[in-house]
C-alpha positions in Angstrom: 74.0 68.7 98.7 76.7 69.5 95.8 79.4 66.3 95.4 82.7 67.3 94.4 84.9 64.8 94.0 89.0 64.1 94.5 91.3 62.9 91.9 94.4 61.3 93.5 97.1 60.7 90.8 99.1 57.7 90.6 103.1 58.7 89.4 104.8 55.8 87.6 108.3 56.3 86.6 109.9 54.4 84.8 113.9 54.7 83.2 114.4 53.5 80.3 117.6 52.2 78.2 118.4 55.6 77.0 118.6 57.2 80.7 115.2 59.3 79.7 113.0 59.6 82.4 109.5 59.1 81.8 106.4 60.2 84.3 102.9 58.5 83.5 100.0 59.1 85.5 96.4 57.7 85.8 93.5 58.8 87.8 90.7 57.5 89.9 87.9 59.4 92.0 86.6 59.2 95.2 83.2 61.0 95.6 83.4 63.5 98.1 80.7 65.0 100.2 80.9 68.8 100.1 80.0 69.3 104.0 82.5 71.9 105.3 80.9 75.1 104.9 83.4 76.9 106.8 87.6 77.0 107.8 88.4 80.3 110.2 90.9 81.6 109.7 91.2 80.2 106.1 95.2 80.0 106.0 97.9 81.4 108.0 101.8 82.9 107.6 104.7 81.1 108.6 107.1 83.5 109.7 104.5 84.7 112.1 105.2 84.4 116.1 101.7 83.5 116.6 101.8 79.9 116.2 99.2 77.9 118.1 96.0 78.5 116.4 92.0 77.6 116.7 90.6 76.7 113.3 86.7 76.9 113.9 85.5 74.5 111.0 81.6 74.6 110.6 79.4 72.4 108.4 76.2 69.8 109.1 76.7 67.8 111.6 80.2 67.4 111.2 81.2 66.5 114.9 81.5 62.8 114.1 84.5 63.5 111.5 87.8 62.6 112.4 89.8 65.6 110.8 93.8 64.3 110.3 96.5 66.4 108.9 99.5 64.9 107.9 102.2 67.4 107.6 105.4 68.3 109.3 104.9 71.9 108.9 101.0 71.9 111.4 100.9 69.3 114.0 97.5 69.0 115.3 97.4 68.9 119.1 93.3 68.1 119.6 90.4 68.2 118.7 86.9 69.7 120.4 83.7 69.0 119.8 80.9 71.5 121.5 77.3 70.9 122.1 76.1 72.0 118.7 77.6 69.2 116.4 77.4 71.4 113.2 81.4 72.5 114.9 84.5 71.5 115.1 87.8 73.4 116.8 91.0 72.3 116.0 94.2 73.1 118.2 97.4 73.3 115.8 100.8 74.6 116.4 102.5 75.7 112.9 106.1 74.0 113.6 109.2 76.5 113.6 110.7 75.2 110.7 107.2 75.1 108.5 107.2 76.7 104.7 104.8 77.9 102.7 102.5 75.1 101.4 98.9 74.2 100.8 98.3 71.7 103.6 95.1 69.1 102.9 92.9 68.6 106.3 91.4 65.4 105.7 87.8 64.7 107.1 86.8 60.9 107.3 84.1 59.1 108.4 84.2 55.6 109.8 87.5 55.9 108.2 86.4 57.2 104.7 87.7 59.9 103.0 84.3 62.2 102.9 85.6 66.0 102.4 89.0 67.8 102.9 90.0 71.4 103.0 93.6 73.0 101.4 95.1 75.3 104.4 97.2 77.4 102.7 100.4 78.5 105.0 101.8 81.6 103.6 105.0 83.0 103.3 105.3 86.5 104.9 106.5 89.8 103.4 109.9 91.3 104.2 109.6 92.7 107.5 106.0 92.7 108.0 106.0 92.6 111.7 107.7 95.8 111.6 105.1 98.0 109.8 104.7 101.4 111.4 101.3 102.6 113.1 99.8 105.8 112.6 101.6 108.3 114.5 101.3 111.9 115.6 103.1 112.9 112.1 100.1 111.5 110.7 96.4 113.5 109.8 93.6 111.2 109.2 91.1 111.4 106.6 87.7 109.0 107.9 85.5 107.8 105.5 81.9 106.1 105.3 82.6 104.1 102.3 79.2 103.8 101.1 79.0 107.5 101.4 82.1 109.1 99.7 82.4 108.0 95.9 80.9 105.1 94.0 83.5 103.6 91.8 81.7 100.9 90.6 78.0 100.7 89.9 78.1 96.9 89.5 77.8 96.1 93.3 75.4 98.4 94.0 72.8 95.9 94.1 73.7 92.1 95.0 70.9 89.8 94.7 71.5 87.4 97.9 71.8 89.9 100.1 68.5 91.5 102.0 68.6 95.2 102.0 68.2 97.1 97.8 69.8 100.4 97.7 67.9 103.3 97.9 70.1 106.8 97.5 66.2 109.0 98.8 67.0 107.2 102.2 69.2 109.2 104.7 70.2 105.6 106.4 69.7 103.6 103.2 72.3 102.4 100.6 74.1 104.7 98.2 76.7 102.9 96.4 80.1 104.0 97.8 82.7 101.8 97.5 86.7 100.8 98.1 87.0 101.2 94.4 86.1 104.6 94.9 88.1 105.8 97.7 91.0 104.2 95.4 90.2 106.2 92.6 90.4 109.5 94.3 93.7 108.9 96.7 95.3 111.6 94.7 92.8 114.1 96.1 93.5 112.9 99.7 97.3 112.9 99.4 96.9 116.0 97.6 94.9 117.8 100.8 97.7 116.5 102.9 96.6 113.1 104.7 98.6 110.9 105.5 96.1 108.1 107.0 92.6 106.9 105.9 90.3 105.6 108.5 87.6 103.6 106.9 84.4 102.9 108.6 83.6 99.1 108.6 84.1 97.1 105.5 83.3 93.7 106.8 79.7 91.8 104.8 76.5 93.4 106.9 74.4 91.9 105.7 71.4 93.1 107.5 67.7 93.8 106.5 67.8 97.8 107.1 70.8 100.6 107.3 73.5 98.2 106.4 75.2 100.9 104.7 77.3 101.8 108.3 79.0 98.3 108.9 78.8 98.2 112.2 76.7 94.9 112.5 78.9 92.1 110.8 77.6 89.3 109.7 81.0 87.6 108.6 84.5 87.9 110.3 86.4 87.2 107.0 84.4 88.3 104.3 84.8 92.3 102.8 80.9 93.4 101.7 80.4 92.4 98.1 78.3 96.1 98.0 81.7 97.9 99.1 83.8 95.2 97.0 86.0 92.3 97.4 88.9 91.1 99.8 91.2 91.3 97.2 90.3 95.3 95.9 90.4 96.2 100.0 94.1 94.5 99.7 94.4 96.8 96.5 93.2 99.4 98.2 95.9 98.7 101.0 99.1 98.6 98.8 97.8 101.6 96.3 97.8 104.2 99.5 100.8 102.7 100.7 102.8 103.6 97.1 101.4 107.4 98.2 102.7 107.2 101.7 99.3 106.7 103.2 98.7 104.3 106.2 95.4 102.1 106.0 93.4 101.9 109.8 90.4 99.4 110.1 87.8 99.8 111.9 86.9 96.7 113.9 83.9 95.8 116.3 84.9 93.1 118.5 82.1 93.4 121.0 79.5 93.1 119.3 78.3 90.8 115.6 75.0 91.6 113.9 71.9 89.4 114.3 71.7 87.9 110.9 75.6 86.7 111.4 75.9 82.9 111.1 77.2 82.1 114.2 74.5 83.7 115.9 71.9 82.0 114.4 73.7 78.8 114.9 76.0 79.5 118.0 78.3 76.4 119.1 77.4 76.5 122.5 75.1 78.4 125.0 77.8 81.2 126.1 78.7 82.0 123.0 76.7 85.1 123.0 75.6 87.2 126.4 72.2 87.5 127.1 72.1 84.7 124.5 68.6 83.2 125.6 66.8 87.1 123.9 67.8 90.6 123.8 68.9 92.6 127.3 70.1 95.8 126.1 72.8 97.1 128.0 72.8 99.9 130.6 75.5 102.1 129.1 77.0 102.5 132.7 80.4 102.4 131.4 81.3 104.1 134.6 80.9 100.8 136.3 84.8 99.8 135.0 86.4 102.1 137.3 83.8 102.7 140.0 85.3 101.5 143.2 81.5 100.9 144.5 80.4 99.1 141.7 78.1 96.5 142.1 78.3 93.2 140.3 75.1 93.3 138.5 75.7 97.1 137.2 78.8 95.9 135.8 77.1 92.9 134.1 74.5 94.5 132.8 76.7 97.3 131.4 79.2 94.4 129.7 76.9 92.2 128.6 74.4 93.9 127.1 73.9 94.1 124.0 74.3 97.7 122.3 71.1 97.6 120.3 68.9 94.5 119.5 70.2 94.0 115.9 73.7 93.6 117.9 74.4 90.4 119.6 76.7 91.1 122.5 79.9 88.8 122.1 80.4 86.8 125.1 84.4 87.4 125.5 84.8 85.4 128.1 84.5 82.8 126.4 87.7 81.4 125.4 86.9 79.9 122.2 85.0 83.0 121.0 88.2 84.9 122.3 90.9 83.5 120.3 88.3 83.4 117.2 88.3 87.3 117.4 92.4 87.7 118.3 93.1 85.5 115.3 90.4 87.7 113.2 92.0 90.6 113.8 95.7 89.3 113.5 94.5 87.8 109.8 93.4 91.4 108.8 96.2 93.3 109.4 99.2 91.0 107.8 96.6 90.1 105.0 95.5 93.8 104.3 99.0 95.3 105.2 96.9 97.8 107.6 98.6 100.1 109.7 96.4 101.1 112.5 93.0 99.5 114.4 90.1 101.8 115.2 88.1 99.9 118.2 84.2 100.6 118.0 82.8 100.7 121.2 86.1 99.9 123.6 85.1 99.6 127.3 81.8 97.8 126.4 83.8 94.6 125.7 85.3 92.3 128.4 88.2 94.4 129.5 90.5 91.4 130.7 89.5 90.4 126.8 90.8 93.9 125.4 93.8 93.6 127.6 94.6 90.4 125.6 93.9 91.2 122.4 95.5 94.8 122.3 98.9 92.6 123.9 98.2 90.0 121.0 98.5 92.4 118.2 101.2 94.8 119.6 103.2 91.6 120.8 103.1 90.8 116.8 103.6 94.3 115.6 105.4 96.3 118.1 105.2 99.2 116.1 101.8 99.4 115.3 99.1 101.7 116.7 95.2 101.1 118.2 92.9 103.5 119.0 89.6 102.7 121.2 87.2 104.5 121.3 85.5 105.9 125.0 83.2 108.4 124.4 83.6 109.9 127.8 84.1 114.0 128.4 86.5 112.6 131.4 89.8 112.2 130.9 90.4 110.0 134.4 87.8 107.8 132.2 90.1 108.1 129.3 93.6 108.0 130.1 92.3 104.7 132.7 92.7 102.7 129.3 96.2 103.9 127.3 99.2 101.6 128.0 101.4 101.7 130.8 98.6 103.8 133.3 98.7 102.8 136.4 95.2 101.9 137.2 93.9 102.4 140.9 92.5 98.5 140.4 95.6 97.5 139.0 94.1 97.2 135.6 96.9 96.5 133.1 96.2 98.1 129.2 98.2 97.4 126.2 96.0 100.0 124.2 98.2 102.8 122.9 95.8 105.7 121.4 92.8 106.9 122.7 89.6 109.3 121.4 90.7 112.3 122.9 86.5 113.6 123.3 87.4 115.5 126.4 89.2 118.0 124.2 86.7 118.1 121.5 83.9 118.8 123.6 85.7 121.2 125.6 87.0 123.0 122.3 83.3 122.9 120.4 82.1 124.5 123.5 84.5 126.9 123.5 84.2 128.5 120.3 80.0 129.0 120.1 79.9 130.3 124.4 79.4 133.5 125.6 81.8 135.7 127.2 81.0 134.9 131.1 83.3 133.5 133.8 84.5 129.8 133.3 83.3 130.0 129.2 85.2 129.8 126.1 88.7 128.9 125.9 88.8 128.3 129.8 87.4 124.8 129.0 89.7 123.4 126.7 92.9 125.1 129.1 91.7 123.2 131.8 91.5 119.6 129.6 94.8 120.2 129.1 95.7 120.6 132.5 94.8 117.2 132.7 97.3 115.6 130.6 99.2 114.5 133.5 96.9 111.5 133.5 97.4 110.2 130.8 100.8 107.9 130.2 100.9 109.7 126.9 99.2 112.4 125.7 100.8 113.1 122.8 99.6 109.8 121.0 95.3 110.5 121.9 93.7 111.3 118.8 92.0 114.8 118.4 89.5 115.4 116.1 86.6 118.0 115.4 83.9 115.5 114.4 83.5 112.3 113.1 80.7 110.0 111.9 78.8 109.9 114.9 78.7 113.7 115.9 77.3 116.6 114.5 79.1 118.2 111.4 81.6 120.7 112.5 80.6 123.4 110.9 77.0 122.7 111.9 78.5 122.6 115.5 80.1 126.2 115.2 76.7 128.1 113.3 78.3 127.5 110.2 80.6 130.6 111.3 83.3 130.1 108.9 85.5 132.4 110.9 85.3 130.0 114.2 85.5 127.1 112.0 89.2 127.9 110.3 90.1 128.6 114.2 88.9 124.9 115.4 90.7 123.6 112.2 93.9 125.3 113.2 93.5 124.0 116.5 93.4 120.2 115.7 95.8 121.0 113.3 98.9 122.6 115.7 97.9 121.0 118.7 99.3 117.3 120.3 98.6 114.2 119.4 97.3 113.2 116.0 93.9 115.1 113.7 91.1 113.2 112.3 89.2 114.9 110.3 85.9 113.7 108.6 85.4 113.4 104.7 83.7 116.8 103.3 84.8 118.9 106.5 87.4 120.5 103.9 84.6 121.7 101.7 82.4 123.4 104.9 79.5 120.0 105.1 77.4 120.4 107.1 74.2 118.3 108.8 72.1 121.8 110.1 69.0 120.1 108.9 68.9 118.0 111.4 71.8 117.8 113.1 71.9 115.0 114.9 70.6 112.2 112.1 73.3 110.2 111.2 72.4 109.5 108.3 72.3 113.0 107.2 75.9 113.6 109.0 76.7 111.0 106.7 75.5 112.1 103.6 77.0 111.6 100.4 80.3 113.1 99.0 80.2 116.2 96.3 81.4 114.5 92.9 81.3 110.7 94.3 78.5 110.1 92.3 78.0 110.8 88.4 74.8 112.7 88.9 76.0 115.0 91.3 76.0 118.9 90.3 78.9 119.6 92.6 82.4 117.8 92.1 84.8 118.2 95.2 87.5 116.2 93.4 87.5 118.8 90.9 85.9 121.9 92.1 83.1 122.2 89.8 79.9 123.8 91.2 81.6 124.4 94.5 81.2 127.9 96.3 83.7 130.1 96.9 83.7 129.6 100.8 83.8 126.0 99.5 87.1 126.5 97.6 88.9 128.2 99.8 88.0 126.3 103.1 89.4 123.0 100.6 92.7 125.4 99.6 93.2 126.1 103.5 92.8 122.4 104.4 95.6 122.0 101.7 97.8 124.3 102.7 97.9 124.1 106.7 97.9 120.1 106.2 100.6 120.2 103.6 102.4 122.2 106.0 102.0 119.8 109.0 103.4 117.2 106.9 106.6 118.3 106.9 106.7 120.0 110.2 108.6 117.9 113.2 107.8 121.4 115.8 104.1 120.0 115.3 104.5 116.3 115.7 106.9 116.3 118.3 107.5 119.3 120.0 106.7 120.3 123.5 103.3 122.3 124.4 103.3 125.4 126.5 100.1 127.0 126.8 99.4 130.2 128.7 96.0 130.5 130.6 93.2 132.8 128.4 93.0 136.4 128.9 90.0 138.3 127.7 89.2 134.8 125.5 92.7 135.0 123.7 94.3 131.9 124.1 98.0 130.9 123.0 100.1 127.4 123.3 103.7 127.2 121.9 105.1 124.3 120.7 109.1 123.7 120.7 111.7 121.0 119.2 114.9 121.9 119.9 116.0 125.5 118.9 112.5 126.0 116.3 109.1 126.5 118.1 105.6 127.6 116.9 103.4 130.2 117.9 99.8 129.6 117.9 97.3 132.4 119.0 93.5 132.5 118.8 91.3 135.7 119.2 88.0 134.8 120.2 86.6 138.5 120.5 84.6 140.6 118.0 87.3 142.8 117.5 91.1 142.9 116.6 92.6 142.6 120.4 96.4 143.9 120.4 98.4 141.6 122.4 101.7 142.8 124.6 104.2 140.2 124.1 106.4 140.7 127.2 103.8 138.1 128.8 105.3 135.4 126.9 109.3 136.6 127.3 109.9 133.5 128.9 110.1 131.8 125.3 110.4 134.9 123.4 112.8 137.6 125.4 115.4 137.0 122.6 113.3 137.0 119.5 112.4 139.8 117.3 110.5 138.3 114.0 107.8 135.8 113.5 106.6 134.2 109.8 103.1 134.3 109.4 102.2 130.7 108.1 98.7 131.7 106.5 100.0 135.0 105.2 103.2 134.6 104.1 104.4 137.8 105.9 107.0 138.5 108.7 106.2 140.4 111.3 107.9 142.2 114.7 106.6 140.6 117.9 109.2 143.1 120.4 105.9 144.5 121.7 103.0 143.8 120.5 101.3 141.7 117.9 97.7 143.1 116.2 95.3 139.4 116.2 92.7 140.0 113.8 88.8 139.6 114.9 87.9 135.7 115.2 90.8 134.7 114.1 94.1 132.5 114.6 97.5 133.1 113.9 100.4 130.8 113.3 103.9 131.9 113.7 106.8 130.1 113.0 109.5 132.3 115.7 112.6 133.5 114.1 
């Protein structure tokens, strides 16, 4: 065991004749044993409203210390020791007239000085609480870090931690990192983004496909192979000069097996199924089933989602406020502005109901999004804030994964012509907006790290893939779109592996023949789908009819399918030809938005045209008109 020790300085002053005033100082040491391992959270803010923290302090067999603080900024209410002595929680309140200092926590033993930790309490940034959540002006760009560029070669390869890289491995390491993704933000602001979802960042250090970061193995700690706390920071404040929002992606259900505090839990409920691996049932019906049973609601819960994922027993009020605090920390340290929840209604849902009101109590203008992978939207809307729940369930989330209307829409675009097929199916999601407290904040998306590639999904028919990104792109609530979907990537190989859906980005490494940042070695499908992406997202970016407006959509005839969406006196035509042929449309269907209106601007051809009668939609094809 290392001994560090503590110099305490003695200040003599003395005044002499002359009025000079003269400071000596002489030291002495006291040897110090070096025993707390751990502080969490290591430091807080003091403007912040959240006040009455749990500091989780680990080391061995440290539940005999006595911690003190003396301070009038922290008083320390108590102090708990749990059946595993390597803990200690300490209950503070941060007073309402405490500033920024470094506060020593003492730790003595038979009242000797044996160790001591500096809390640092912060001082907050102008208006912090205030920062603004994704929204639907926003498009999102997500990102596997390990998988999109590989800024610095250094921390490919860190010796203390178990898994080597190996780039021939679909689900082995490749070397992205934050560094990286900051090194190319001009290519994402120049496509037209305005947020960047990153997958997990947090240390995984786990034995085999560690390169996804969904397993953590420490709350506080960015992974050394992706980079540092500070660069994510970076990271944070370098979009943010481009006007592009920062959304985390945090796990709170579930840790990864080699995490320390599942090795060495504090008590015996700190993990479900804590005794050996129950996986769960994936019933995740059982929430809102009125006939539930008990057990099928447990065993959905508390399962664990795979066996290198230790199921987080929320309940558990200790490991509660551990993860609210967590996720609290990360988003005034990193300046984030949005949450990604892996995994929603698997956690403790009177948990997620506390959390989601913990951070939107602290930043009312922030935005969440959970994630239910659910083709139902009574499933979905069930969670969103302000739904009134048949159980009385209250929800503080604000943005779901709207996966209703990408299945529906996927589904649409590759089915035959027969009754109840094609655009029918995403018509009728819609229809079911009413459910939901807010539809226009759900986030739409074609893909994402977990599904197969879009243009996979749609047999790499390039015609039926511009349509689907039109779609997301003019339709409520706010895109995602998945890194290399711009240049046509695909996973047709095997289409489900998600380590090939993964795969690494075109020009992210420096042996790649193929740049995307630059264009080099790209096709000229390639080019042009990354030109299109540009220009249509560009054009969002700017375009309040989009964000904001109302949707009217008119039910599909002979699979073309139209919505309108209006702002006051502009409104947007969109209108999508599924057929094999150019299908001429008579417009006096739609003369209860257009009986005044002559001219339309074609967005993606830069042409006006006369919609009195009829308008000519090419074969597979959309059209965007901006009505005159």
């Amino acid at each position: 065991m290392r001994n560090i020790y503590l110099t305490i300085l003695f200040v003599i002053i003395t005044i002499s004749c002359d009025n000079e005033t003269k400071i000596n100082t002489y030291s002495t040491n006291i040897e110090l044993s070096n025993i707390i391992e751990r502080v969490e959270p290591p430091n807080w803010w003091v403007e912040m409203d959240t006040k009455n923290l749990q500091l989780l302090i680990y080391g061995d067999n440290i539940s005999n210390l006595e911690p003190r603080i003396n301070s009038s900024s922290i008083n320390l209410n108590s102090v708990e020791r749990v059946e595993n002595n390597n803990y200690l929680f300490l209950n503070i309140t941060i007073n309402q007239n405490a500033k920024n200092e470094i506060i020593e926590i003492n730790f003595y033993d038979n009242g000797n000085l044996v160790d001591k930790y500096d809390f640092s309490l912060l001082k907050r940034r102008e208006n912090a609480s205030k920062v603004e959540g994704f929204d639907n002006s926003d498009v999102m760009y997500l990102i596997t870090p390990d998988r999109f560029a590989n800024g610095d070669y250094e921390n490919d390869d860190i010796d203390y931690m178990y898994e080597r890289p190996n780039r021939e491995n679909n689900r082995g390491l490749h070397g992205g990192d934050i560094q990286g993704i900051i090194d190319n933000l001009d290519y994402i602001n120049d496509l037209g983004f305005t947020t960047i979802w990153l997958n997990p960042v947090l240390e995984n250090n786990m034995k085999k496909s560690s390169y996804h970061g969904y397993s953590t193995t420490d709350y506080y700690k960015v992974d050394p192979r992706f980079g540092t706390n500070e660069l994510f920071k970076k990271l944070s404040s370098k979009a943010r000069e481009k006007e592009i929002k920062l959304v985390m992606d945090m796990i709170p259900n579930h840790c990864g097996s080699e995490h320390w505090f599942f090795k060495d839990p504090p008590m015996d409920n700190w993990i479900n199924n804590q005794s050996g691996f129950k996986q769960t049932s994936h019933r995740r019906e059982t929430v809102q089933d009125i006939y539930a049973s008990e057990i099928d609601k447990k065993e959905h819960a508390d399962g664990w989602f795979v066996e290198t994922m230790p199921d987080l027993n929320q309940k558990n009020k200790k490991m509660s406020k551990y993860l609210i605090q967590n996720t609290l920390w990360w988003i005034e340290y990193a300046e984030l502005s949005g949450i990604r929840v892996d995994t929603y209604p698997y956690s403790d849902k009177d948990f997620m109901s506390d959390w989601t009101y913990a951070v939107m109590n602290e930043y009312p203008n922030f935005n969440i999004v959970g994630e239910e992978w659910s083709d139902n939207p009574i499933v979905i809307s069930y969670w969103q804030k302000d739904k009134i729940n048949h159980d009385g369930y209250v929800s503080h989330l604000p943005t779901l994964m709207d996966f209703p209307l990408q299945i529906s829409f996927s589904e649409a675009l590759t089915d035959d012509f027969s009754w109840g097929k094609g655009f029918i199916k995403p018509y009728k999601s819609l229809a079911s907006d009413f459910l939901y407290p807010n539809p226009n904040n759900l986030l739409i998306f074609p893909d994402n790290h977990d599904m197969t590639r879009f243009y996979t999904q749609v047999n790499n028919d390039i015609d039926l893939f511009k349509m689907g990104i039109i779609y997301y792109s003019t339709m409520r609530g706010i895109p995602q779109f998945y890194y290399g979907t711009e240049i046509l990537m695909n996973s047709d190989e095997n289409p489900g592996d998600h380590g090939l859906i993964r795969t690494e980005f075109p020009g992210g490494w420096s042996d790649h023949l193929k740049n995307a940042f630059t264009g080099e070695g790209l096709s000229k499908d390639e080019i042009e789908t990354q030109s299109f992406f540009k220009e249509i997202l560009n054009w969002r970016k700017t375009n309040k009819v989009i964000h904001d407006g109302s949707l009217i959509q008119f039910a599909p005839k002979d699979e073309i399918y139209s919505y309108f969406r209006i702002l006051e006196n502009k409104m947007v035509w969109v209108i999508f030809n599924r057929n094999n042929t150019n299908k001429e449309i008579d417009t006096s269907r739609f003369n209860e938005l257009i009986f005044d209106k002559n001219y339309g601007y074609d967005v993606l051809k830069k042409k006006r045209i006369s919609i009195n009668n009829s308008i000519t939609v090419e074969k597979k094809s959309a059209l965007i008109l901006e009505i005159e």
